[in-house]
Backbone as CSV, one residue per row, in Angstrom:
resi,resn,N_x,N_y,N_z,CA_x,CA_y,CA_z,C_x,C_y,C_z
1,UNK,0.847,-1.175,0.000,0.000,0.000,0.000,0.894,1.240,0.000
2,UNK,0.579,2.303,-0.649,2.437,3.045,-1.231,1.005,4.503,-0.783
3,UNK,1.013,5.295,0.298,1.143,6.798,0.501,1.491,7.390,0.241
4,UNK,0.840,8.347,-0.605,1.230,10.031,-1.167,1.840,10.775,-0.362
5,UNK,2.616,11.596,-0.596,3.489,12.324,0.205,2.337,13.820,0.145
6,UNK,2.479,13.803,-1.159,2.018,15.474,-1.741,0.392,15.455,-1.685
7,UNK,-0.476,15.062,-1.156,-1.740,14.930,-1.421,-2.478,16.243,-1.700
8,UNK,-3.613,16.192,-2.846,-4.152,17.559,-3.228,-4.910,17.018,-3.813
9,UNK,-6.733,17.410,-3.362,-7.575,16.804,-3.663,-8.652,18.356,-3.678
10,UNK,-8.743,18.039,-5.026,-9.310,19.077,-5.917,-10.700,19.292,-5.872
11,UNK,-11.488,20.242,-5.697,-12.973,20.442,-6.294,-12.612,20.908,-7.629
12,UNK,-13.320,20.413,-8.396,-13.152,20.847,-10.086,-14.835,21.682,-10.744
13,UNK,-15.182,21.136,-9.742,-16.786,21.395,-9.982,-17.053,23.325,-9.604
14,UNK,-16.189,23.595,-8.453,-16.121,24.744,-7.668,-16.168,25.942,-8.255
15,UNK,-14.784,25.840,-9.213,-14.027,26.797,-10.543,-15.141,26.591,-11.642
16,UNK,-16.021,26.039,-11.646,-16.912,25.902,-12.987,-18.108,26.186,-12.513
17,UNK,-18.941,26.097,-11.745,-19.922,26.480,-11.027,-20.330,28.051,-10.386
18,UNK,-19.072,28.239,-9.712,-18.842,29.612,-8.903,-17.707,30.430,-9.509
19,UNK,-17.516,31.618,-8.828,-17.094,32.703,-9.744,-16.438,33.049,-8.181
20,UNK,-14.818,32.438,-8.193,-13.761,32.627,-6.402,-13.982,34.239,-6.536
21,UNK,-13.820,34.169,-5.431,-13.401,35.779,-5.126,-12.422,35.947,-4.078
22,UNK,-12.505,35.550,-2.900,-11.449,35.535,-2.414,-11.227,34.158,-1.273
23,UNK,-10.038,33.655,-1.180,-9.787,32.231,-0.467,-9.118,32.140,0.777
24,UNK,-9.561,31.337,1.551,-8.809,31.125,2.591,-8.576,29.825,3.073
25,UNK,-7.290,29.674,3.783,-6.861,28.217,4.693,-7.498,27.947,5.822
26,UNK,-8.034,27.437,5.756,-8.855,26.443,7.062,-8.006,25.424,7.869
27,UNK,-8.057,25.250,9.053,-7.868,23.884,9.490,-9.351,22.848,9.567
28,UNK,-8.701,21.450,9.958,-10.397,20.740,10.187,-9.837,20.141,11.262
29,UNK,-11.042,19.649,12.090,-10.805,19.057,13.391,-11.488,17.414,12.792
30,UNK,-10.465,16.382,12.276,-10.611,15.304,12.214,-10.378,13.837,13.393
31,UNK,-10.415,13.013,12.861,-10.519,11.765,13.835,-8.658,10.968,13.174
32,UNK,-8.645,10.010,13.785,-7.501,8.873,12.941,-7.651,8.511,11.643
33,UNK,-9.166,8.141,11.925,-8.947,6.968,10.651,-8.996,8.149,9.096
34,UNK,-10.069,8.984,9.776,-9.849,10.356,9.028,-9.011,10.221,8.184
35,UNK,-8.130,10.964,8.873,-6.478,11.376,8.434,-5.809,10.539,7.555
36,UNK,-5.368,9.204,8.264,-5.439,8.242,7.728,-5.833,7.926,6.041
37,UNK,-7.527,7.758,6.261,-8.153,7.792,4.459,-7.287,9.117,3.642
38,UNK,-7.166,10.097,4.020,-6.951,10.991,3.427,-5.578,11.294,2.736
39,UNK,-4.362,10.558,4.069,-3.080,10.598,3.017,-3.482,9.435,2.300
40,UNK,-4.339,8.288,2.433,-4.164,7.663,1.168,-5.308,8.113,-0.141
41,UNK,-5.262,9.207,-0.032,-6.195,9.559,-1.062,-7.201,9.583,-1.248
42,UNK,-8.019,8.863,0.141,-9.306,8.540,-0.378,-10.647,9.590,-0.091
43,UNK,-10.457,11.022,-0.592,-11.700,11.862,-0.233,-12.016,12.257,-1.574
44,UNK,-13.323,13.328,-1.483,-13.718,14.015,-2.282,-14.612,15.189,-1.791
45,UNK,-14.498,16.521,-2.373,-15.006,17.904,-1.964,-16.326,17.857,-2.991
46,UNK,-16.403,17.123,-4.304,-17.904,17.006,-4.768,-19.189,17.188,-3.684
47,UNK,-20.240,18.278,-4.242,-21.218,18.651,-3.526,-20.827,18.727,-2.327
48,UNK,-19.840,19.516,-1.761,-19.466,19.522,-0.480,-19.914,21.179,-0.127
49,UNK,-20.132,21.748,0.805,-20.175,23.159,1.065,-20.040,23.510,2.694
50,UNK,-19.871,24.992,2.759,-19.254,24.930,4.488,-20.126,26.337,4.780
51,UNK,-21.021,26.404,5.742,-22.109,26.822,6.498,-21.627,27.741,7.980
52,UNK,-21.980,28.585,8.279,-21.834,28.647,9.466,-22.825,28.396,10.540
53,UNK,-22.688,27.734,11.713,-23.544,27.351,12.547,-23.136,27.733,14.100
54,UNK,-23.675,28.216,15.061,-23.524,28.910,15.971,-22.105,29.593,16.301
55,UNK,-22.326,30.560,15.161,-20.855,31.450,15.195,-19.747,30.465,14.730
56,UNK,-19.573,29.309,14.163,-18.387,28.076,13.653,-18.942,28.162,12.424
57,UNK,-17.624,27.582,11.954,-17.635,27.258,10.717,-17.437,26.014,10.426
58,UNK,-18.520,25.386,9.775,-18.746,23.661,9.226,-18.851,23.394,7.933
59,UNK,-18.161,22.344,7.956,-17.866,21.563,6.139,-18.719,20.700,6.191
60,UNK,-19.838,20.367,5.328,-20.477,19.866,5.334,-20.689,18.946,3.537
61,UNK,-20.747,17.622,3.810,-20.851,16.988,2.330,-19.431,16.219,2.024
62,UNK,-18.402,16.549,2.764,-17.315,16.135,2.253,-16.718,14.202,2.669
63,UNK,-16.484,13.946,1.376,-16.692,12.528,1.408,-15.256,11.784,1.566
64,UNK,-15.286,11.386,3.592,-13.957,10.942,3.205,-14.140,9.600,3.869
65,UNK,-13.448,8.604,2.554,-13.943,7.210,2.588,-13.504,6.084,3.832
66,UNK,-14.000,4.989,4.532,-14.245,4.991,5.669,-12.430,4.081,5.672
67,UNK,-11.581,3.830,6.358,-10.463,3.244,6.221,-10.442,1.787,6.523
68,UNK,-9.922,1.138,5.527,-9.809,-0.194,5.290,-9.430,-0.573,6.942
69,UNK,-8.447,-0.668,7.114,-7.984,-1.340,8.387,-8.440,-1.084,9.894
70,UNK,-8.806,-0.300,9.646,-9.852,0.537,10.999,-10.979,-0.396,11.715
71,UNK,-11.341,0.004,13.085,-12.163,-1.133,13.516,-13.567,-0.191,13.749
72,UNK,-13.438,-0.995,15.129,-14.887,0.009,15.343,-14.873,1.354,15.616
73,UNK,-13.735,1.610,15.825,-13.506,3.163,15.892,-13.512,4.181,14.668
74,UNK,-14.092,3.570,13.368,-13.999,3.751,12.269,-14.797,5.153,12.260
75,UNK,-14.659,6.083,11.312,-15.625,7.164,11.221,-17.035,7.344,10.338
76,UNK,-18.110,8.317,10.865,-18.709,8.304,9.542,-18.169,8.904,8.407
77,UNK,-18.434,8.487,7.052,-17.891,9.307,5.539,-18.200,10.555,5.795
78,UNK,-19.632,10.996,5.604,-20.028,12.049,5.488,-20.308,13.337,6.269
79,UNK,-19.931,12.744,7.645,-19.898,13.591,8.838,-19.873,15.112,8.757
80,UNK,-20.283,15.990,9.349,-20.164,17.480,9.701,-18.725,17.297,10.413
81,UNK,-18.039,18.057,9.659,-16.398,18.990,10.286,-16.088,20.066,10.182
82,UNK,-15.568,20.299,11.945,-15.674,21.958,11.946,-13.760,22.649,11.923
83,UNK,-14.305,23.414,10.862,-13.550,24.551,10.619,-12.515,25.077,11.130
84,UNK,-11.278,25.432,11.575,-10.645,26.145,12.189,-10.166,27.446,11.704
85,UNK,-10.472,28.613,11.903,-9.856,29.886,11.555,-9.720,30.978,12.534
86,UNK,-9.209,32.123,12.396,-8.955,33.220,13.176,-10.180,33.798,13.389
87,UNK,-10.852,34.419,14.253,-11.872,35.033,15.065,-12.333,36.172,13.903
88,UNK,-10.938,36.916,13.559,-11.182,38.088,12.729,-11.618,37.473,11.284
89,UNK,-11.006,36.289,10.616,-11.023,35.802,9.311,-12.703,35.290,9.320
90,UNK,-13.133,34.288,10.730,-14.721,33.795,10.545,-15.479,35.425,10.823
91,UNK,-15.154,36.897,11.425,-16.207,37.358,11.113,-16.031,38.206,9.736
92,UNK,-15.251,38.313,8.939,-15.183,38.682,7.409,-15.706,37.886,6.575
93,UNK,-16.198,36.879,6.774,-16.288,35.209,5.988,-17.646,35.752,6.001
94,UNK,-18.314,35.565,7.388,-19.393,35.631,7.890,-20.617,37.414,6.760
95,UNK,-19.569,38.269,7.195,-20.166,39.177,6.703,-20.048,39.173,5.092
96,UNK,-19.698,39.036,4.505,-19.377,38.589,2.920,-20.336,37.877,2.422
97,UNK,-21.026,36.547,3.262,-21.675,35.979,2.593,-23.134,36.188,3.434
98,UNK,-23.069,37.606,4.082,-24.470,37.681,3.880,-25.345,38.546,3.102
99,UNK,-24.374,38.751,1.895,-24.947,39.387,1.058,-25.412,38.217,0.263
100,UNK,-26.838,38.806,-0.612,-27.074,38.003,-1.204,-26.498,37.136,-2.559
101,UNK,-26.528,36.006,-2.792,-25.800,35.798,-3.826,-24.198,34.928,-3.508
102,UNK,-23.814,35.417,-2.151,-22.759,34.839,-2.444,-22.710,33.166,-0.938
103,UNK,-21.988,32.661,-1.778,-21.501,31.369,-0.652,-20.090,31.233,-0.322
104,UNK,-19.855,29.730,0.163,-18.416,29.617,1.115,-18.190,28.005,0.474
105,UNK,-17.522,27.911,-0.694,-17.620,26.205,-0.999,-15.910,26.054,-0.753
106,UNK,-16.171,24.453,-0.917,-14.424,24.499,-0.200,-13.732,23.725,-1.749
107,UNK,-12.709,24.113,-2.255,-11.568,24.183,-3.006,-10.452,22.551,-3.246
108,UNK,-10.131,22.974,-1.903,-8.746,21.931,-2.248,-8.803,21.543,-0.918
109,UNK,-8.342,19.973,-0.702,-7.964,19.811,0.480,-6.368,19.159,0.301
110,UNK,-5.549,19.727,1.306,-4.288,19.345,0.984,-3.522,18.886,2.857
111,UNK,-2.254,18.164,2.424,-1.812,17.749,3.599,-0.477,19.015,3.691
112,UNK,-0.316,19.645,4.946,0.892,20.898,4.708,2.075,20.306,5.056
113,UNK,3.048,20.991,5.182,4.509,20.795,5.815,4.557,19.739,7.082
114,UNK,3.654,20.721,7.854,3.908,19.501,9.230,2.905,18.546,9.807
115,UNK,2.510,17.491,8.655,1.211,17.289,8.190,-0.133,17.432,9.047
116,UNK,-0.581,18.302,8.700,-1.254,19.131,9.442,-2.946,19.017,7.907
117,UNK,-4.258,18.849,8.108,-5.078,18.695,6.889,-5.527,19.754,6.733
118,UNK,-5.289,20.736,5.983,-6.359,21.819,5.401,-6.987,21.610,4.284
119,UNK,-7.946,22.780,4.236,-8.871,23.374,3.794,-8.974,24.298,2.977
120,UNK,-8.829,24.188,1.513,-8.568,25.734,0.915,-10.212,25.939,0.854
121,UNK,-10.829,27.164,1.234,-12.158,27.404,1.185,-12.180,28.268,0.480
122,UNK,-13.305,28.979,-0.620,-13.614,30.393,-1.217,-14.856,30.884,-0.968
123,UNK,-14.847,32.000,-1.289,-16.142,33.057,-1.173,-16.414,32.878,-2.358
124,UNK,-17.946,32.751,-2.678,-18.115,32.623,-4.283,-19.417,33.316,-4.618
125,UNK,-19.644,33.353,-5.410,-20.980,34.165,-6.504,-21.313,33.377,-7.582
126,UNK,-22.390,32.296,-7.553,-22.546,31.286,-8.358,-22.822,32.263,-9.815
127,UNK,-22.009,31.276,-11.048,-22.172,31.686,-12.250,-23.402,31.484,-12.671
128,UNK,-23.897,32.268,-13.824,-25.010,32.080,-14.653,-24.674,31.025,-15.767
129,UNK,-25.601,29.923,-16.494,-25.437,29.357,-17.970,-24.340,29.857,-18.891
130,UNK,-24.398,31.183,-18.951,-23.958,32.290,-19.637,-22.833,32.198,-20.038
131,UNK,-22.181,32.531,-18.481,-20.760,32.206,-17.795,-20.547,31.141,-18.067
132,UNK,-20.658,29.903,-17.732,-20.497,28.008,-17.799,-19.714,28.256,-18.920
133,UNK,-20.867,28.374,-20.205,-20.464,28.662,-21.680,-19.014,29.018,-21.747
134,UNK,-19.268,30.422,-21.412,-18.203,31.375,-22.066,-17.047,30.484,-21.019
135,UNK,-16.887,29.607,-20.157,-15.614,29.066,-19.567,-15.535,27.827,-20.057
136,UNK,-16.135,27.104,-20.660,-16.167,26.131,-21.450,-15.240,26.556,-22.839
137,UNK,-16.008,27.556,-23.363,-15.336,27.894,-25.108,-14.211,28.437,-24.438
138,UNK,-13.312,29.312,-23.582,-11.988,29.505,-23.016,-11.415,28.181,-23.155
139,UNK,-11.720,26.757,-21.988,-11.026,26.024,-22.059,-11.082,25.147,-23.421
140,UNK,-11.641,25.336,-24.163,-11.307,24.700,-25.581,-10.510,25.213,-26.697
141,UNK,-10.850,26.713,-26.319,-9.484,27.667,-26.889,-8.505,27.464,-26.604
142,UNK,-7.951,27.504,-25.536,-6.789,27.162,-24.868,-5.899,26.022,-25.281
143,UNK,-7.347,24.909,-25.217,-6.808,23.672,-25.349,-6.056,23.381,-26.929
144,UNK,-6.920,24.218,-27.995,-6.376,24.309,-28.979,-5.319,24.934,-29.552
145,UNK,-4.868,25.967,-28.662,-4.008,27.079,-28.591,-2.351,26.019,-28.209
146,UNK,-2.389,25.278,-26.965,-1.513,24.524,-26.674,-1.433,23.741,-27.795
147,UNK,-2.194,22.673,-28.415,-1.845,21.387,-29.344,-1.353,22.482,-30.709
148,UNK,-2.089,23.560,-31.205,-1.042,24.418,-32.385,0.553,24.373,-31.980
149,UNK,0.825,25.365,-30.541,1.939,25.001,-29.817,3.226,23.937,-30.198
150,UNK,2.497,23.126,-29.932,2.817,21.675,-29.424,3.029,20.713,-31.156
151,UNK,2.910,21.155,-31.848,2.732,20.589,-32.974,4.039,21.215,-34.061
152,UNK,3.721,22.537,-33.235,5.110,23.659,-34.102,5.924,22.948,-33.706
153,UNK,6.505,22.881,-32.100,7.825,22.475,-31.708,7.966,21.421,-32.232
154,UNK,7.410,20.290,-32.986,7.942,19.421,-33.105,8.201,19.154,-34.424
């Protein structure tokens, strides 16, 4: 069984859906086996989103899969996990998204230096159809832009 060193586990859905505005590092308050699933890769931020609930901040949706070797101390997948941030950062978070329109979905989850699990979270403003489009025909431009590229050099 061979562990990732570098783990980085992406919302892809996030960047296509919502329109970042500005991001922040979270900690999460996890369990073992948690942790565990997670350097081996096994989560996902799909339909995941983070709420605030009596003044905290909670991740809610995030799917981290239950660990093979684990007993009964095993966790639930889908559990509510709360947040860790600075006092000043949850009440800017807080006031931001009570305007209308905007939310708090979470990004990336990554393992840091002293492996420690965060949370990249953003402030967002869900896109219109409109938008989808017009970031769709970008990434196909692009994509075509590289293989022209890529075709010269060789």
């Amino acid at each position: 069984m061979k562990v990732e060193r570098n783990i980085l586990i992406k919302n892809k859905k996030a960047s296509f859906d919502y329109i970042l505005l500005e991001t922040y590092t979270a900690g999460m308050v996890l369990t073992g086996t948690e942790l565990k699933s997670i350097r081996l890769g096994k989560a996902s931020l799909t339909d995941s989103y983070v709420t605030f609930y009596a003044g905290e901040l909670w991740a809610k949706g995030i799917q981290i899969s239950v660990y093979e070797n684990g007993t009964y101390n095993n966790h639930h997948p889908k559990r509510d996990r709360k947040l860790l941030l600075t006092r000043r950062e949850l009440r800017k978070i807080e006031r931001q998204t009570k305007e209308t329109g905007f939310t708090i979905v979470p990004t990336k989850m990554f393992i840091n230096d002293k492996g420690w699990v965060k949370l990249e979270i953003a402030v967002a403003k869900g896109k219109k159809a409109y938008d989808k489009r017009e970031t769709l025909k970008e990434k196909d431009d692009r994509r075509l832009m590289d293989r022209a590229f890529k075709s010269r050099l060789s």
